[in-house]
N, C-alpha and C positions, 0 to 999 in steps of 0.2 A: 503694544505688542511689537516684539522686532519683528524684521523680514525673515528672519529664519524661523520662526514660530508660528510666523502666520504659511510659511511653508510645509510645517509639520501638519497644520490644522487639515490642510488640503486632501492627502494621504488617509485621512478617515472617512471613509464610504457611508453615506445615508444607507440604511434599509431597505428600500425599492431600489437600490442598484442593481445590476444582472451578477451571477459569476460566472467566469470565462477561466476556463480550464485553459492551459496551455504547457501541447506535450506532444511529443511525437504520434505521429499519426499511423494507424493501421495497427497498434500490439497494447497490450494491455498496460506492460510495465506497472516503473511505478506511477504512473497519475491514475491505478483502476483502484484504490482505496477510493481517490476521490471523487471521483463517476460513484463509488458504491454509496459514498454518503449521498451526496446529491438525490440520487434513486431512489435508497432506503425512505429518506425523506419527503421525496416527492417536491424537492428542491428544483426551479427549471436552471441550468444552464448552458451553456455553449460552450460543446467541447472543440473549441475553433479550429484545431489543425483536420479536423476530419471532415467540418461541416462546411469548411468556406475551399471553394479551388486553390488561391491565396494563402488560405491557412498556416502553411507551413513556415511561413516569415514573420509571424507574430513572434512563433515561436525562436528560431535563429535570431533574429534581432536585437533582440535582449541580452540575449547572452555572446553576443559578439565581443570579440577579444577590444573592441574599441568602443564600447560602449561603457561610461563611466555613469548612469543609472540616469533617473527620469525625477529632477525633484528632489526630494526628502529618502527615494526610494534608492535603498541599497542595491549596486547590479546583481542580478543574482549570477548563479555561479552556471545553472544547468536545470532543465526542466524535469518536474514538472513546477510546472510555476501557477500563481493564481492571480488572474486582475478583477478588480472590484472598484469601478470608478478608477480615483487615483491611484490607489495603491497595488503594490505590485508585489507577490511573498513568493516565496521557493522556500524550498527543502520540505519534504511529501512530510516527516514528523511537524515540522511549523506551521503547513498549511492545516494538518488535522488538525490541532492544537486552536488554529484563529477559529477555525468552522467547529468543532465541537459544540461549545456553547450556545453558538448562533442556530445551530441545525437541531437540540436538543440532545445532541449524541454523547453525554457528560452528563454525569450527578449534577443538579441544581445547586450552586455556591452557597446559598444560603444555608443549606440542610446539611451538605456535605463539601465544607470549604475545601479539603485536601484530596475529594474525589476524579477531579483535573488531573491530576500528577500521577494517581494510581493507572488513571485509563490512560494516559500515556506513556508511563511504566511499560505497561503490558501491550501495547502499540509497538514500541520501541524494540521490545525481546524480539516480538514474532518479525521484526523485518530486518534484525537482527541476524538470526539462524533459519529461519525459513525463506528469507529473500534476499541477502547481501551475500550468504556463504553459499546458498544455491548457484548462487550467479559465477558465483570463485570455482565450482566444478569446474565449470568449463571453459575457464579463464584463471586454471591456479598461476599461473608465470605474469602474462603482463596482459591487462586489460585491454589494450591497444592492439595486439597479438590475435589473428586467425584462431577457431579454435582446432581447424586440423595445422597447425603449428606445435600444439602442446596437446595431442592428444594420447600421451602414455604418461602425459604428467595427470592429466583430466581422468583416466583410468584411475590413479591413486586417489586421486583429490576422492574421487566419488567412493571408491571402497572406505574411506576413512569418515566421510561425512555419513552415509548409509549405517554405515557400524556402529557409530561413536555420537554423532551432532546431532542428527536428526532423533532418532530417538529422545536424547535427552530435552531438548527443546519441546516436542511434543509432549514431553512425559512432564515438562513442568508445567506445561499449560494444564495437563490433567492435574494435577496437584492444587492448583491455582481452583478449577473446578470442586475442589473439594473443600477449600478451604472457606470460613467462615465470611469471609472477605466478599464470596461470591454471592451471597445470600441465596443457597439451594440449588446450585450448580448446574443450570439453564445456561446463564450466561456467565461474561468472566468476574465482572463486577459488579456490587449491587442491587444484582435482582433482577437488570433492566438491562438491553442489550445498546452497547456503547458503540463507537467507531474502534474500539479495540477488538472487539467481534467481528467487526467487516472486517479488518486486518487482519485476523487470525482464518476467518474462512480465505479470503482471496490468497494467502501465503499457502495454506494446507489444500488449495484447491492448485496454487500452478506447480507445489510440489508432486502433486497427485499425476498432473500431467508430464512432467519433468524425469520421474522416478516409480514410473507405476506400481510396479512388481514391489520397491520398498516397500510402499503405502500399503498393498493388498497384503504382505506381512503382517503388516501395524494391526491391521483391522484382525488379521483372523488370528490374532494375540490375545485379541481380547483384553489389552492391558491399557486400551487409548480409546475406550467407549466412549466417556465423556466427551474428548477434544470430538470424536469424529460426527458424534449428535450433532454437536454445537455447529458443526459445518452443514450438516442435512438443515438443521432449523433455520438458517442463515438462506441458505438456497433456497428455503419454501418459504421466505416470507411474502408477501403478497405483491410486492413493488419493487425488490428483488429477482424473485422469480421471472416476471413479465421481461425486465431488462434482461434477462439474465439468455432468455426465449427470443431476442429482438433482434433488430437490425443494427443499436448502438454497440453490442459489446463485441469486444475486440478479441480476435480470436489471439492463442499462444501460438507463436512460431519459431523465432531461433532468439527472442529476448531473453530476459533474466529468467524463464523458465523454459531452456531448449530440454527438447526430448532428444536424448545420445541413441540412437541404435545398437542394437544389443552386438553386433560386432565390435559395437566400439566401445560398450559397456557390458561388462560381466553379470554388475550387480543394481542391472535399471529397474 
């Protein structure tokens, strides 16, 4: 075995390893998929920037502009990140993808070889249009940017995403809900509630925060019963609920789900 294979081998975590979440401390963002799995499952880990004083340099660290990785591990770019022993992943779609499997939150490979792909398909959309263009409201010009800088650009962003995105997005999840795919339209896939479920509640929950007034539309529409079930049943599960009620979850504040004041939004 060369030294670079025996390097590669290191990077794969035993099973009684801990997970160690790492991500900015104090707002849900994106590492609250990952708390949701973890919870849903009754998984223990450590979400370290909020539990240790310290914490916050796990996270900086890694992604230090001179930091060229740890090992076999590629630097990541930006959190939320996952360590597991050696091994180190980012990008919130990859980290679901490794923990699916491990956590139960995926069809069984055996029964349903191609059922992986579909629950991250549907992972993928909702953080898509519910969480990346959310976040573009109110930062349509440059990321970097104040959002009272661009706040009659963030006016349009939001009349157009209200109008036009957001609907459609939720309305294909309803679609999604109806289709055979779903097995009886509880959940999104298969019958059995995925990590694409916790991503579609926690997106349609920080939209709900983000954009109240849209949402209370949607519902008294009555044209998005499905999707909004599917977020109630998500909320009462039993090990969700509890976190949900707790001292771990992080409240929304000015993150990728800010709430605009109605001066400064028409159509909040």
């Amino acid at each position: 075995m060369s030294a670079r294979e025996s390097k590669r081998l290191k990077t794969s975590p035993s099973s009684d390893e801990p997970f160690e979440l790492l991500y900015w401390p104090g707002i849900p963002g994106r590492g609250e998929p990952i708390r949701l799995c973890f919870e849903e499952t009754g998984t223990p880990y450590k979400d370290v920037a909020n539990e240790a004083n310290d914490g916050i340099k796990a996270v900086t660290s890694p992604i230090d502009p001179d930091n060229i990785g740890e090992g076999a591990n590629v630097p990541p770019f930006a959190p939320p990140m996952l360590r597991r022993g050696d091994l180190l992943i980012s990008q919130l779609p990859n980290i679901l993808l490794y923990l699916g499997p491990k956590l139960g939150l995926v069809p069984n490979e055996e029964e349903d070889p191609n059922g992986i792909y579909f629950v991250n398909q549907l992972a993928l959309t909702a953080l898509d249009g519910l969480s990346n263009e959310p976040h573009d409201v109110h930062h349509p010009i440059a990321v970097g940017a104040y959002y009272e800088e661009q706040k009659e650009e963030a006016k349009k962003k939001a009349a157009n995403y209200i109008e036009n995105r957001l609907p459609k997005f939720i309305g294909y999840f309803e679609r999604v809900l109806k289709s055979e795919a779903s097995s009886g339209g509880e959940w999104l896939y298969g019958g059995k509630l995925s990590y694409a479920d916790l991503v579609l509640f926690h997106t349609v929950d920080g939209v709900s925060f983000a954009l109240p007034k849209a949402i209370a539309k949607m519902k008294e529409s009555g044209k998005y019963n499905g999707v909004f079930a599917l977020v109630e049943r998500v909320r009462c599960r039993e090990n969700i609920g509890k976190y949900l009620k707790g001292d771990r979850r992080q409240k929304y504040s000015l993150g990728i789900y800010r709430k605009l004041s109605s001066s400064d939004l028409d159509h909040s």
